[in-house]
mmCIF file of the N, C-alpha and C atoms, coordinates in Angstrom:
data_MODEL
# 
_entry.id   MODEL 
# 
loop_
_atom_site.group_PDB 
_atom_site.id 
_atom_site.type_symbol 
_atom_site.label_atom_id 
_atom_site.label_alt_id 
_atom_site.label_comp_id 
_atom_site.label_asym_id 
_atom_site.label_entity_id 
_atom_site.label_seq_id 
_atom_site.pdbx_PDB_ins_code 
_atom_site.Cartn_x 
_atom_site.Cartn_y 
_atom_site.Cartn_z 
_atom_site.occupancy 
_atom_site.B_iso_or_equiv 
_atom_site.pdbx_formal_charge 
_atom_site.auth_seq_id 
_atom_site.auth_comp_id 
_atom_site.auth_asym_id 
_atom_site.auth_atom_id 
_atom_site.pdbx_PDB_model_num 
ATOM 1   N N  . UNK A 1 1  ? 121.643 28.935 171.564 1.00 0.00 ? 1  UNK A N  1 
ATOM 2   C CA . UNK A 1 1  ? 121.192 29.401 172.860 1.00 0.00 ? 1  UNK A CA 1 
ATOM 3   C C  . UNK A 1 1  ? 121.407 28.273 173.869 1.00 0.00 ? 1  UNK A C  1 
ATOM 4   N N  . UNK A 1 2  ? 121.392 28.786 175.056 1.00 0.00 ? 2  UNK A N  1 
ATOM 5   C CA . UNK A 1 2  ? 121.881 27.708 176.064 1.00 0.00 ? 2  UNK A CA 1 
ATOM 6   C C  . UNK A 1 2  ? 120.733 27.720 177.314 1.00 0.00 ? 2  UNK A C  1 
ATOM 7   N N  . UNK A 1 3  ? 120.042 26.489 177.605 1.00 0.00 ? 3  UNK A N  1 
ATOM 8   C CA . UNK A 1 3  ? 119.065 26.115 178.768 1.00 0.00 ? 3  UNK A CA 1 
ATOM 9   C C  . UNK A 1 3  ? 119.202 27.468 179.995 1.00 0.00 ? 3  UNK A C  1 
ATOM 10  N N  . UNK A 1 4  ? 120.684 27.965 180.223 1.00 0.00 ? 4  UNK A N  1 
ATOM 11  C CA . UNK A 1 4  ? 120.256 28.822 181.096 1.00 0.00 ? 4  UNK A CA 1 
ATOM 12  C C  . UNK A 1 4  ? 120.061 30.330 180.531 1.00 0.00 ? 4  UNK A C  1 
ATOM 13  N N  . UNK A 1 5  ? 119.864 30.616 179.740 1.00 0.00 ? 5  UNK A N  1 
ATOM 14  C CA . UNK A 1 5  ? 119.333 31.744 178.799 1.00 0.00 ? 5  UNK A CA 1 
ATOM 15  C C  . UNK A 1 5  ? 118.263 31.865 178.504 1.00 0.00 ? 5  UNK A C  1 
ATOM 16  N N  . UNK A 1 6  ? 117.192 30.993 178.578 1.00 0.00 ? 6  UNK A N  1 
ATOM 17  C CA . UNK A 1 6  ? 116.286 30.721 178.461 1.00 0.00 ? 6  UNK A CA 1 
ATOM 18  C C  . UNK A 1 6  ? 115.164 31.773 179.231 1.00 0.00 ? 6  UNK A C  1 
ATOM 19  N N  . UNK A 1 7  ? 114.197 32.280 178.871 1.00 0.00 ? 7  UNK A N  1 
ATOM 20  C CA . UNK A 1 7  ? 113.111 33.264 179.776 1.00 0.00 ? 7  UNK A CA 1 
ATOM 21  C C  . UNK A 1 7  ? 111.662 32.160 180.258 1.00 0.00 ? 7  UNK A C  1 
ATOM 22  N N  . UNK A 1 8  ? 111.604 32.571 181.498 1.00 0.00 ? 8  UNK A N  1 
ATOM 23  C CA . UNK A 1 8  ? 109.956 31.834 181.583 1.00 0.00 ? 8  UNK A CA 1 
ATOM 24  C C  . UNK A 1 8  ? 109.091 31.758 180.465 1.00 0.00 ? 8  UNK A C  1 
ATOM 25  N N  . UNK A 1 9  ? 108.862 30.850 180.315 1.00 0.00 ? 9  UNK A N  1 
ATOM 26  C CA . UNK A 1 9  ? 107.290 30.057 179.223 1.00 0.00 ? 9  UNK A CA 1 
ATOM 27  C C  . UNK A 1 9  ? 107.707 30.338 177.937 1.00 0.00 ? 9  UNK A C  1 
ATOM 28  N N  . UNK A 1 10 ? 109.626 30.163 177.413 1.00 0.00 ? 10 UNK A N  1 
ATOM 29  C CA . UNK A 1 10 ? 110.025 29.873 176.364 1.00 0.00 ? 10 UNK A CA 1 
ATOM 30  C C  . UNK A 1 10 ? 109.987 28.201 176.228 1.00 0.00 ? 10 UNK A C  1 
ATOM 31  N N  . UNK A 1 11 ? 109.996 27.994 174.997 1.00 0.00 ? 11 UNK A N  1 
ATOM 32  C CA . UNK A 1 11 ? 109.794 26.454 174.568 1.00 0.00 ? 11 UNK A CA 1 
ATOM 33  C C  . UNK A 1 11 ? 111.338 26.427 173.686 1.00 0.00 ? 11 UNK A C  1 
ATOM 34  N N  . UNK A 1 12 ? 111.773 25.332 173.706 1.00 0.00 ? 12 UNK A N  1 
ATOM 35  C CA . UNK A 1 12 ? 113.142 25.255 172.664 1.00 0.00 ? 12 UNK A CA 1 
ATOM 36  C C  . UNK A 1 12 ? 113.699 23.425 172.868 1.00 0.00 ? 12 UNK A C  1 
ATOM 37  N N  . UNK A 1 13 ? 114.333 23.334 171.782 1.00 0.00 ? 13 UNK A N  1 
ATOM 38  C CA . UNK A 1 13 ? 114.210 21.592 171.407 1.00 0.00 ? 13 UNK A CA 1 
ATOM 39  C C  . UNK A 1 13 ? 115.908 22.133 171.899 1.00 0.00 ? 13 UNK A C  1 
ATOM 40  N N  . UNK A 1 14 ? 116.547 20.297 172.472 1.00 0.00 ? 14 UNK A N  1 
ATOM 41  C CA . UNK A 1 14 ? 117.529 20.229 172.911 1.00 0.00 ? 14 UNK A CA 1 
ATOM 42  C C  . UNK A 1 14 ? 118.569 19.653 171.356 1.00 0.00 ? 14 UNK A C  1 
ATOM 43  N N  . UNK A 1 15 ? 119.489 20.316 171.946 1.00 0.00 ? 15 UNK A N  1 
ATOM 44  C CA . UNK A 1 15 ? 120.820 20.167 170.112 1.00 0.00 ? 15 UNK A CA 1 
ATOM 45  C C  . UNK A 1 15 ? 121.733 19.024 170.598 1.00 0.00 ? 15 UNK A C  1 
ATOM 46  N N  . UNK A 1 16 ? 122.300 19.841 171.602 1.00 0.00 ? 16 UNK A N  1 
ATOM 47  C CA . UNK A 1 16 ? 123.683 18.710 171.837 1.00 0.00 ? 16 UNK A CA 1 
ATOM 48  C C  . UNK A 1 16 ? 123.624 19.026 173.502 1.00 0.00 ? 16 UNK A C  1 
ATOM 49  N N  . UNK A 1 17 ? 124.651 18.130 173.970 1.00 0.00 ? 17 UNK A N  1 
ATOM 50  C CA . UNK A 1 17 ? 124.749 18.308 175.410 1.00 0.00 ? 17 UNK A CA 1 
ATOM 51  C C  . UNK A 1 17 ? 126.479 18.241 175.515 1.00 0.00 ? 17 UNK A C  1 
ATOM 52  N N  . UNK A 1 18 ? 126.944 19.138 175.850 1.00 0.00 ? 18 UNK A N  1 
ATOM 53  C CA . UNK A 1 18 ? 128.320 19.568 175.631 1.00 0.00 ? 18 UNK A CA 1 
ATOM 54  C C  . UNK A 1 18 ? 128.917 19.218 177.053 1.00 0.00 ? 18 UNK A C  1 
ATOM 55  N N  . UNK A 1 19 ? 130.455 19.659 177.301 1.00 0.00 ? 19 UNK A N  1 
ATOM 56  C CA . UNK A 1 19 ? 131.348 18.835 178.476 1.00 0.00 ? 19 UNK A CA 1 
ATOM 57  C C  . UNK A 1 19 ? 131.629 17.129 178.552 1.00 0.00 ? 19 UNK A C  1 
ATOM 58  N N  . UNK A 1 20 ? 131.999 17.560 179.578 1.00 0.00 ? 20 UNK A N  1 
ATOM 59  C CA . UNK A 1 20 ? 132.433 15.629 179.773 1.00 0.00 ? 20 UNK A CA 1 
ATOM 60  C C  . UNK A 1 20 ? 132.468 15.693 181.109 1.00 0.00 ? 20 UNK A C  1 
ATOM 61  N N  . UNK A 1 21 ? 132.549 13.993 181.576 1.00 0.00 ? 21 UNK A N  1 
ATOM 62  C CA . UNK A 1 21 ? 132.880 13.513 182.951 1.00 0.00 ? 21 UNK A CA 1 
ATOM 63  C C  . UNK A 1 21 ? 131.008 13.195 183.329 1.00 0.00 ? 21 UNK A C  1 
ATOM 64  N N  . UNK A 1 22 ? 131.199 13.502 184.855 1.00 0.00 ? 22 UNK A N  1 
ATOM 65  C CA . UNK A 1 22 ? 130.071 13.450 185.408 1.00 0.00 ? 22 UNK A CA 1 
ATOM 66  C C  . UNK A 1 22 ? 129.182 14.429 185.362 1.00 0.00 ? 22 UNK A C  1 
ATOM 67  N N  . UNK A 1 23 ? 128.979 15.363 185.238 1.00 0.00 ? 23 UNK A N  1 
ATOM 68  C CA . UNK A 1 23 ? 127.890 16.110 184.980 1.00 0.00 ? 23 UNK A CA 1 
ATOM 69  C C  . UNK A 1 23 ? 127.179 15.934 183.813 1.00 0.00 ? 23 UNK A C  1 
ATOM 70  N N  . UNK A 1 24 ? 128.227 15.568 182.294 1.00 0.00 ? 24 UNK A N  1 
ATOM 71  C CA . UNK A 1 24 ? 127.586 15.441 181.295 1.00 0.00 ? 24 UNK A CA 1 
ATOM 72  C C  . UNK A 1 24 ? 126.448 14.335 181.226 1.00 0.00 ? 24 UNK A C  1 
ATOM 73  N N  . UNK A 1 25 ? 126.993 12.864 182.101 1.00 0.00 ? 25 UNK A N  1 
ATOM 74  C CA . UNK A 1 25 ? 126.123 12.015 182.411 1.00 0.00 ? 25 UNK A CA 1 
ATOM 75  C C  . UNK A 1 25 ? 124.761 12.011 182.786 1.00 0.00 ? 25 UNK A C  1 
ATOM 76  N N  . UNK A 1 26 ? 125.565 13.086 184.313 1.00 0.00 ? 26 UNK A N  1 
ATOM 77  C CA . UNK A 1 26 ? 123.877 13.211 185.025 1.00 0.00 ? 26 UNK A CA 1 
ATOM 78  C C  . UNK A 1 26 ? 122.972 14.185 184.230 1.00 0.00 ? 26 UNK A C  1 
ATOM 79  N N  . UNK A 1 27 ? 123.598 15.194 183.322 1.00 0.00 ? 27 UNK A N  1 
ATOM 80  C CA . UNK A 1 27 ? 122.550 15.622 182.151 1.00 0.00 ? 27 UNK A CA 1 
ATOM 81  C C  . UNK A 1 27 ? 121.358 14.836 181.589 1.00 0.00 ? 27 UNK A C  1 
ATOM 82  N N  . UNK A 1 28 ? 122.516 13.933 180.913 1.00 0.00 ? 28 UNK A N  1 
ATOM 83  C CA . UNK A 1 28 ? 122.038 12.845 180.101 1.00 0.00 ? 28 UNK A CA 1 
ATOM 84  C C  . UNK A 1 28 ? 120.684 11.880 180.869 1.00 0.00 ? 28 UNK A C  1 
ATOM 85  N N  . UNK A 1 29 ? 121.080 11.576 181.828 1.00 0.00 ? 29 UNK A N  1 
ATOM 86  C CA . UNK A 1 29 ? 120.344 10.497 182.256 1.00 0.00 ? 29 UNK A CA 1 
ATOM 87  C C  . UNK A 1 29 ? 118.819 11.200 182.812 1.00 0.00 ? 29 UNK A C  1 
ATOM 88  N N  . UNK A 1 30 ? 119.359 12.781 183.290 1.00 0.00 ? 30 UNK A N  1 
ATOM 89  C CA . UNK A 1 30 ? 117.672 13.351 183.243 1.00 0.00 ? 30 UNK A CA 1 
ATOM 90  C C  . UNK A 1 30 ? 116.830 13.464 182.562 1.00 0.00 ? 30 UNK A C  1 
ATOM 91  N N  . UNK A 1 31 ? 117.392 13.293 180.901 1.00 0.00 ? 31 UNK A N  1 
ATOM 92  C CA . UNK A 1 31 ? 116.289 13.440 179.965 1.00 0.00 ? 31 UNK A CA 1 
ATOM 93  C C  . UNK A 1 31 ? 116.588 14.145 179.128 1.00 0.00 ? 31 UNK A C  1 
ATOM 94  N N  . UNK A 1 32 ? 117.854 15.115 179.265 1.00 0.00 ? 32 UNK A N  1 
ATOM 95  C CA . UNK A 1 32 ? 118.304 16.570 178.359 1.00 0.00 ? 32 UNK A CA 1 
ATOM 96  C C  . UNK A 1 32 ? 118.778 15.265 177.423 1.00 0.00 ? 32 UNK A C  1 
ATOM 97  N N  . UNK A 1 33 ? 117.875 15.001 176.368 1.00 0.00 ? 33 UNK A N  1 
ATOM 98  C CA . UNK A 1 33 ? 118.971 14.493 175.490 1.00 0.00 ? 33 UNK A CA 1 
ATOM 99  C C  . UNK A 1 33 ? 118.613 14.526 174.406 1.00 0.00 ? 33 UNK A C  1 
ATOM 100 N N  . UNK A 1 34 ? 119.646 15.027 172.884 1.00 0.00 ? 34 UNK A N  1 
ATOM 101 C CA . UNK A 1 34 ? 119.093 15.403 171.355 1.00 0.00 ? 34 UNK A CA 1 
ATOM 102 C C  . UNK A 1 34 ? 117.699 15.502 170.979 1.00 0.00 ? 34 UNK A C  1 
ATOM 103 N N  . UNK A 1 35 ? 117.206 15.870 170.480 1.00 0.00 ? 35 UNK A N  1 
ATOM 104 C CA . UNK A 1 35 ? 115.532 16.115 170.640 1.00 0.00 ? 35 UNK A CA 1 
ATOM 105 C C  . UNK A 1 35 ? 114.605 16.421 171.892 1.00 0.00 ? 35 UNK A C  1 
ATOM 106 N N  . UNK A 1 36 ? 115.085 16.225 172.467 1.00 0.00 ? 36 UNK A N  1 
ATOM 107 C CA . UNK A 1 36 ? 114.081 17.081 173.971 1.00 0.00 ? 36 UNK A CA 1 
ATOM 108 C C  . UNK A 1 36 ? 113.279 17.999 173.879 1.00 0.00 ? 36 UNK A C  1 
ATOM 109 N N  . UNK A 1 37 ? 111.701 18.064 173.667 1.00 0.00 ? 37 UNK A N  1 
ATOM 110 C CA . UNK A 1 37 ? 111.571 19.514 173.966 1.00 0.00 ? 37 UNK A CA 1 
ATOM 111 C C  . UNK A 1 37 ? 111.243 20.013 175.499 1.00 0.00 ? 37 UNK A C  1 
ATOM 112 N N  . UNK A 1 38 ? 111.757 21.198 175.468 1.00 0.00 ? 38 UNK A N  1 
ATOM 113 C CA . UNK A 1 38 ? 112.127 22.040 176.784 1.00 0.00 ? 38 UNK A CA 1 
ATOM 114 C C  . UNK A 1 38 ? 111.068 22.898 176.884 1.00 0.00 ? 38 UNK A C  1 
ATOM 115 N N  . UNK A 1 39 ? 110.221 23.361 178.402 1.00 0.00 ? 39 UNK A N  1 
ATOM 116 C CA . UNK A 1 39 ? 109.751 24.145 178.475 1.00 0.00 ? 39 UNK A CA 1 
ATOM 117 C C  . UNK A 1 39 ? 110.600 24.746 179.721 1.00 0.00 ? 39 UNK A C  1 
ATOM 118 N N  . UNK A 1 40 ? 111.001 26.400 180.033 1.00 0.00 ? 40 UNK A N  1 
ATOM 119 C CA . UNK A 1 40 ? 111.365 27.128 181.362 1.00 0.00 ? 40 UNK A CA 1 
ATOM 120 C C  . UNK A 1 40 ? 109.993 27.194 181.794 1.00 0.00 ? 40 UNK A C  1 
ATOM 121 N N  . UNK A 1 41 ? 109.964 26.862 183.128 1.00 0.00 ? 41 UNK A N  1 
ATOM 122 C CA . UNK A 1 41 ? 108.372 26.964 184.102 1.00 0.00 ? 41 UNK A CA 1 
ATOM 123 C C  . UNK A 1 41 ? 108.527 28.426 184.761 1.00 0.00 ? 41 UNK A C  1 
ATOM 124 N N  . UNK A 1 42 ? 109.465 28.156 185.129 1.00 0.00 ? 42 UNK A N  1 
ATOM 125 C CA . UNK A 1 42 ? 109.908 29.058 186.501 1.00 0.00 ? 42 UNK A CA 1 
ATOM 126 C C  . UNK A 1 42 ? 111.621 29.089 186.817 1.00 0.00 ? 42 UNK A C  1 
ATOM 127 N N  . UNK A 1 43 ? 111.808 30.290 187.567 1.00 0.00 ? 43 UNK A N  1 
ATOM 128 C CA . UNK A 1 43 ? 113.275 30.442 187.898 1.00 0.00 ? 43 UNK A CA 1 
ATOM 129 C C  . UNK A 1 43 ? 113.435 31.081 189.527 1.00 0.00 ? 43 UNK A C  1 
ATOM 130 N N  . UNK A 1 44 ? 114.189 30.797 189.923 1.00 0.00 ? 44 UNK A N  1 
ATOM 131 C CA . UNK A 1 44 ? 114.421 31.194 191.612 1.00 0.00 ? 44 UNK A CA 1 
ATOM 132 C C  . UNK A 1 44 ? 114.933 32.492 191.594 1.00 0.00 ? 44 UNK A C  1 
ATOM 133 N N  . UNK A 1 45 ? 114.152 33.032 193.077 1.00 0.00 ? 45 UNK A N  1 
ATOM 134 C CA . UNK A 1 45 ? 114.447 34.504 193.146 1.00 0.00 ? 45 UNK A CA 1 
ATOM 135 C C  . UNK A 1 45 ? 116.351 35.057 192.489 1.00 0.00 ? 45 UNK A C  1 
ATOM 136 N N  . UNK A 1 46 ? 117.096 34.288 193.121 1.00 0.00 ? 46 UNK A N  1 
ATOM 137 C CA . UNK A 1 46 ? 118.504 34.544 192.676 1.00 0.00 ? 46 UNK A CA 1 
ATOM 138 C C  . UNK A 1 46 ? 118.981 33.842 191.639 1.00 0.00 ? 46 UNK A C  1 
ATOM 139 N N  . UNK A 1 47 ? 118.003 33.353 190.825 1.00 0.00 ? 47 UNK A N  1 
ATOM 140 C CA . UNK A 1 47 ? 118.234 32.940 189.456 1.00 0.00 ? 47 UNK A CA 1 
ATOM 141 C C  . UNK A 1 47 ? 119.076 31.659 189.666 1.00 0.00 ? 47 UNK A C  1 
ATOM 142 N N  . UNK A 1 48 ? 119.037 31.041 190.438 1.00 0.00 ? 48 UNK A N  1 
ATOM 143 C CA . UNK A 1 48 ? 119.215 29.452 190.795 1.00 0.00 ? 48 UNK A CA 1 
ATOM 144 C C  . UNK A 1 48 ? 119.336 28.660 191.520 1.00 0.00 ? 48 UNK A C  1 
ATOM 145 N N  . UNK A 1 49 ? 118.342 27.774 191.152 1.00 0.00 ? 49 UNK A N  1 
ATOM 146 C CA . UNK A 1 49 ? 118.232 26.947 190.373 1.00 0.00 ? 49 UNK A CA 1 
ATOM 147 C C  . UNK A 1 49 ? 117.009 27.431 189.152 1.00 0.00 ? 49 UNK A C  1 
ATOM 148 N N  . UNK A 1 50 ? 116.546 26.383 188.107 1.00 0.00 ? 50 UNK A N  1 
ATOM 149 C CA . UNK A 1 50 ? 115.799 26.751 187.333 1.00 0.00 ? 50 UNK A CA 1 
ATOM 150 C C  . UNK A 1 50 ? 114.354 25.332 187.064 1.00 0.00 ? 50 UNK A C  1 
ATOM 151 N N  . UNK A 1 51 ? 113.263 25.513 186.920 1.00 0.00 ? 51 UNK A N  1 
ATOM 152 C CA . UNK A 1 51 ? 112.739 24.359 186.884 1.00 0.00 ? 51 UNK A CA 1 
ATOM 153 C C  . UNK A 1 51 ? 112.191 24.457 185.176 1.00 0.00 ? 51 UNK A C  1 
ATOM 154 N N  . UNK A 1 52 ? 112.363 23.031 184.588 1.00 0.00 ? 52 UNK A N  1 
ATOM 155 C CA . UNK A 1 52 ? 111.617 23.139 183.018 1.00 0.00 ? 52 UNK A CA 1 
ATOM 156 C C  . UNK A 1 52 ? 111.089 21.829 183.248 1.00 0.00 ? 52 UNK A C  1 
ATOM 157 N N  . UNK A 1 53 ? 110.560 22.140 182.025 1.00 0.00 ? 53 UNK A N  1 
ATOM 158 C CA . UNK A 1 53 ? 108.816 20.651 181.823 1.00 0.00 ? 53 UNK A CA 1 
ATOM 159 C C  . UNK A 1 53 ? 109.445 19.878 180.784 1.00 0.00 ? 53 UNK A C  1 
ATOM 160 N N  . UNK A 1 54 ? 109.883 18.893 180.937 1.00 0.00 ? 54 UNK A N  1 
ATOM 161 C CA . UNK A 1 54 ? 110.109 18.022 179.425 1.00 0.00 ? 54 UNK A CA 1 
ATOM 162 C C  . UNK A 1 54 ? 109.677 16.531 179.519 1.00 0.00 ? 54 UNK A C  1 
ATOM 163 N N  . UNK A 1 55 ? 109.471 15.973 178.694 1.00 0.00 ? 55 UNK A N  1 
ATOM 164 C CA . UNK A 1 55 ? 108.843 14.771 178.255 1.00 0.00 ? 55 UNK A CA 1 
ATOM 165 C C  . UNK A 1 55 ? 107.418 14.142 179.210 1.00 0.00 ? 55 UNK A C  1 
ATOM 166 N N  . UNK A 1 56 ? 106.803 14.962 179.999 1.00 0.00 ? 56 UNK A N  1 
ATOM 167 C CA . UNK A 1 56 ? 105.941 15.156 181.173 1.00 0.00 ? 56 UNK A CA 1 
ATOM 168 C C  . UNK A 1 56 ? 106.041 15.384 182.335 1.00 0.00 ? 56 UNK A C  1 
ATOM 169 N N  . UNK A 1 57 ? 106.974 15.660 182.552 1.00 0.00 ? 57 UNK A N  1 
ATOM 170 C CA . UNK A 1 57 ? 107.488 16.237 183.710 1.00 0.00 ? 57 UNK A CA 1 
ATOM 171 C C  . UNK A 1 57 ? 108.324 17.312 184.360 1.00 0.00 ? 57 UNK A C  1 
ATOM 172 N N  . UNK A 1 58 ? 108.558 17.789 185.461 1.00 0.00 ? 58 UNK A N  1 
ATOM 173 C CA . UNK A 1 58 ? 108.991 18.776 185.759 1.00 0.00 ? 58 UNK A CA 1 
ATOM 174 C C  . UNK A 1 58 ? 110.414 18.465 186.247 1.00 0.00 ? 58 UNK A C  1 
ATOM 175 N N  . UNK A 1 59 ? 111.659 19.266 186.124 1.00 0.00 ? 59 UNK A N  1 
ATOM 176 C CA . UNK A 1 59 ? 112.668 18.760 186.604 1.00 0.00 ? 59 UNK A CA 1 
ATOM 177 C C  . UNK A 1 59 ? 113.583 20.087 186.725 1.00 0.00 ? 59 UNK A C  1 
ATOM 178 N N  . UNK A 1 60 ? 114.287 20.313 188.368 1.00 0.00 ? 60 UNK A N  1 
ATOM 179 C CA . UNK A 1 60 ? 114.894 21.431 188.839 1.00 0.00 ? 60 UNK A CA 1 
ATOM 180 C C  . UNK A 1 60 ? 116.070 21.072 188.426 1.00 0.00 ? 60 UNK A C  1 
ATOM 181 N N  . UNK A 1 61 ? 117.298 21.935 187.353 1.00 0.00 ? 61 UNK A N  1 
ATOM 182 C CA . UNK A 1 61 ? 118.356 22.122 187.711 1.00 0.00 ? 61 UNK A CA 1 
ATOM 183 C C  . UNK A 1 61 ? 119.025 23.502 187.816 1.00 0.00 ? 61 UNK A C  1 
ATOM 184 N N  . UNK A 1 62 ? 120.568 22.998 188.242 1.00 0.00 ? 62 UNK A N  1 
ATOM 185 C CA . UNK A 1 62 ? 121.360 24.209 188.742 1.00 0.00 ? 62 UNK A CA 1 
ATOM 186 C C  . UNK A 1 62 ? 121.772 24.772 187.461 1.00 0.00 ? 62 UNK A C  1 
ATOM 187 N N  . UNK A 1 63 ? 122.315 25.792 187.389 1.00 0.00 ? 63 UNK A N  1 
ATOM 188 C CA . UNK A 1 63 ? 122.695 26.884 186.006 1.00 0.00 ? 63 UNK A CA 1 
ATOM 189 C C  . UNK A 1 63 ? 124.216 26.006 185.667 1.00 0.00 ? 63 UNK A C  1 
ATOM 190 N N  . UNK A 1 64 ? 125.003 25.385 186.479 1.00 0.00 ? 64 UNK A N  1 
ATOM 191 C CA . UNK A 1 64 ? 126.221 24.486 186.101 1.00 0.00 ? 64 UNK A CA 1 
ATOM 192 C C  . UNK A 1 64 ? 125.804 23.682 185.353 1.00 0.00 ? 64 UNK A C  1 
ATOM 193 N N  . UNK A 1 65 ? 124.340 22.958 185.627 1.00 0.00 ? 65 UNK A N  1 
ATOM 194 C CA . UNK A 1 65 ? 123.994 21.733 184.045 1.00 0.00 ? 65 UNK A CA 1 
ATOM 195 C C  . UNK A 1 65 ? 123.404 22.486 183.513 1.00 0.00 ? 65 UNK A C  1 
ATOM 196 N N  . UNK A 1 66 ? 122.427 23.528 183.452 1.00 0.00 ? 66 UNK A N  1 
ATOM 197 C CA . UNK A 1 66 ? 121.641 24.369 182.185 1.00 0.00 ? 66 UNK A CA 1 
ATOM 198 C C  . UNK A 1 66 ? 122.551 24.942 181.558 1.00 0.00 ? 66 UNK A C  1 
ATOM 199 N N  . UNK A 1 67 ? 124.206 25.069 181.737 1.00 0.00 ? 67 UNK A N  1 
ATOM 200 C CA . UNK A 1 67 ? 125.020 25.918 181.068 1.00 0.00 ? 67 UNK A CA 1 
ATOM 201 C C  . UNK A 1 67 ? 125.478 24.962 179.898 1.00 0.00 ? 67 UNK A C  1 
ATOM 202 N N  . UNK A 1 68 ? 125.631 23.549 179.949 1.00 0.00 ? 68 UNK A N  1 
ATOM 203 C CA . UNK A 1 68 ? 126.023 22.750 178.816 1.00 0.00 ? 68 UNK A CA 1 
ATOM 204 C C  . UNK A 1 68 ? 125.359 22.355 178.096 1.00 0.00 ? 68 UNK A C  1 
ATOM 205 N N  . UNK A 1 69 ? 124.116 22.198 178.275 1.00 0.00 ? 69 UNK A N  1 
ATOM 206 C CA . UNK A 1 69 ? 122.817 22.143 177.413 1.00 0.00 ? 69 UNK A CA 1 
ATOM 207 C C  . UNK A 1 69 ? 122.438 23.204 176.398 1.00 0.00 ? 69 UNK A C  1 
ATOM 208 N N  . UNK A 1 70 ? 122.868 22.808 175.158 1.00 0.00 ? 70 UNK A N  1 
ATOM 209 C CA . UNK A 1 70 ? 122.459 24.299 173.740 1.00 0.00 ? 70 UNK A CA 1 
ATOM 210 C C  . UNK A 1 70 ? 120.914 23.259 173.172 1.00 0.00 ? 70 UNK A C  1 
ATOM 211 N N  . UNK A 1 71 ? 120.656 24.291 172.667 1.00 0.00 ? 71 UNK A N  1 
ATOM 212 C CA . UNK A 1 71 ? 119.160 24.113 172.324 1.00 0.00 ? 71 UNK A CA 1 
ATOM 213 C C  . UNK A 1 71 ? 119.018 25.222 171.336 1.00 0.00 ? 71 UNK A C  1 
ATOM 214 N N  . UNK A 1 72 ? 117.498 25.051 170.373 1.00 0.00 ? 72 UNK A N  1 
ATOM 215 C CA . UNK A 1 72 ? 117.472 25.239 169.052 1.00 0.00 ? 72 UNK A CA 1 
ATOM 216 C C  . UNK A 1 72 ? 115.852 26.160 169.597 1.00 0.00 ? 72 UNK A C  1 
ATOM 217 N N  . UNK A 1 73 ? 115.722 27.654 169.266 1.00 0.00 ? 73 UNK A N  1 
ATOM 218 C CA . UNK A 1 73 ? 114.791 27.925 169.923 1.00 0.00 ? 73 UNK A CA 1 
ATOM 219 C C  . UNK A 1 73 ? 113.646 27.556 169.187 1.00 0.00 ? 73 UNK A C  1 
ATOM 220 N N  . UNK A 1 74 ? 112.027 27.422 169.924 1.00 0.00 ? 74 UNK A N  1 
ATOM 221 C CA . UNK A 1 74 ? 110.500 27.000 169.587 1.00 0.00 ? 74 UNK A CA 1 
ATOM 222 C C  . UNK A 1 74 ? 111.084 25.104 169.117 1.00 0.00 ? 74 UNK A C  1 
ATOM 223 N N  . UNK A 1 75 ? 110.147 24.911 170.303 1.00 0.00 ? 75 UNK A N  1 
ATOM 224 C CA . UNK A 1 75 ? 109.803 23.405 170.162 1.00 0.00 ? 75 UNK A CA 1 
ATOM 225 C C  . UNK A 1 75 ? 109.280 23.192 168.617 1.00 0.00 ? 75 UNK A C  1 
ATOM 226 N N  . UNK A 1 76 ? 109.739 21.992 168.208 1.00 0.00 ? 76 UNK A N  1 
ATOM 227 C CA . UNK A 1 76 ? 109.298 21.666 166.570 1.00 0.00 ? 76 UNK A CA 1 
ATOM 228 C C  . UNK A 1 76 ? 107.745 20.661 167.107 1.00 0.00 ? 76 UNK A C  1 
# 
């Protein structure tokens, strides 16, 4: 399953973070990284951007980085 597939107040641990270049980076450096767990908070009326809760905090992205992000569903 992939971060933007995700439904409000699903939980799911992060797998891999897929692509290259710069986006994969700025993935990376937000926190999406192997073990993550993910919560979806909320999603925008036109379905983007998306906001999730991970490691204590809240963090908005666009469906272009939630699309390379696969994840393993229910937080362990």
């Amino acid at each position: 399953m992939k971060l933007e597939d995700m439904k409000c107040g699903d939980t799911a641990t992060v797998v891999r973070v897929t692509g290259s270049g710069q986006l994969r980076k700025r993935v990376l450096d937000l926190g999406l990284t192997r073990g993550a767990k993910v919560k979806l908070v909320r999603v925008a009326p036109l379905g983007d951007p998306i906001e999730i809760e991970l490691r204590g905090y809240r963090l908005t992205v666009r469906k272009a980085e939630a699309s390379i992000v696969e994840l393993e569903e229910g937080a362990r």
